[in-house]
C-alpha positions as CSV (number, residue, x, y, z in Angstrom):
1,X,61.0,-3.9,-11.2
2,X,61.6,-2.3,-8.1
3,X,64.2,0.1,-10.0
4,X,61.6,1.0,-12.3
5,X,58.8,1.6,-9.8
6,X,60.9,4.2,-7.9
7,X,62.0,5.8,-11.3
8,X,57.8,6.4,-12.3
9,X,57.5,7.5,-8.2
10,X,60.1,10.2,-8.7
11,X,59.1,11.1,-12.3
12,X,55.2,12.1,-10.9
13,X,56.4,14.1,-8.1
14,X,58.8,15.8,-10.0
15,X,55.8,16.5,-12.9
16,X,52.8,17.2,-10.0
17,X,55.7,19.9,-8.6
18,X,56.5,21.4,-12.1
19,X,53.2,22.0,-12.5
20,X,52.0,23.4,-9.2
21,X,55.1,25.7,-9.2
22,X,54.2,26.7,-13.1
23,X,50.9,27.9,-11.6
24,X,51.1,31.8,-11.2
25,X,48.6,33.4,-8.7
26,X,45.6,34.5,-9.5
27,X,45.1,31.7,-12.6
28,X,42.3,31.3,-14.4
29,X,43.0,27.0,-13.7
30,X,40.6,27.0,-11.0
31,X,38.1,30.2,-12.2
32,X,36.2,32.0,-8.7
33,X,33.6,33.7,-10.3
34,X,29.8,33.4,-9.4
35,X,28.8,30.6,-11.6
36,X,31.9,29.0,-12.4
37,X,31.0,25.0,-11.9
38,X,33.7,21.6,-12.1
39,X,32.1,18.7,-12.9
40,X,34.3,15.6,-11.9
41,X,33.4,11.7,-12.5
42,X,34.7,9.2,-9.3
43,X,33.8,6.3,-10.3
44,X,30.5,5.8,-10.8
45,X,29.4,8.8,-9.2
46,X,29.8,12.2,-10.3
47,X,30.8,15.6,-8.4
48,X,29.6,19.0,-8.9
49,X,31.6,21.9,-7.4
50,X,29.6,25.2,-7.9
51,X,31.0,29.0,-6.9
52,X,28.2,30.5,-4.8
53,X,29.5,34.0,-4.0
54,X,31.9,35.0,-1.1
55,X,31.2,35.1,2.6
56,X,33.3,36.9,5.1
57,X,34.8,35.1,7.6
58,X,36.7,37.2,10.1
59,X,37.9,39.7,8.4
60,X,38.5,38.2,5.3
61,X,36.6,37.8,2.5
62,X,36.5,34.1,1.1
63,X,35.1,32.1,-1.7
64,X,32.3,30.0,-1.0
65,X,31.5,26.6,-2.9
66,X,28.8,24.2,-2.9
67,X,30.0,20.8,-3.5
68,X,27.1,17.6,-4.4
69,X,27.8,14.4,-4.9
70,X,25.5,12.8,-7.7
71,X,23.1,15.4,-6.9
């Protein structure tokens, strides 16, 4: 059990780190774009991420998003 627990452990890392590494800057997997909204369920609540517009902060020039949590 214990062997096979460990096995599934190493299998998701390995997967989760394919993945991110597969990932080339500058995606489209995560769109910034005025507008561009995610929509994800937690239970029994859901999650709304919204792209705003971009704020400067410093001197560089970063993405802003509104996050609401079942409204």
């Amino acid at each position: 059990m214990l062997r096979t627990l460990r096995f599934l452990a190493g299998a998701v890392v390995l997967l989760v780190a394919g993945t991110a590494l597969a990932q080339p800057p500058g995606n489209d997997y995560f769109p910034l774009k005025k507008g561009s909204k995610w929509t994800y369920k937690v239970g029994d609540q859901t999650v709304d991420v919204v792209v705003v517009g971009t704020e400067k902060v410093g001197d560089k020039e970063c993405w802003k998003l509104e996050t609401s949590v079942s409204g």
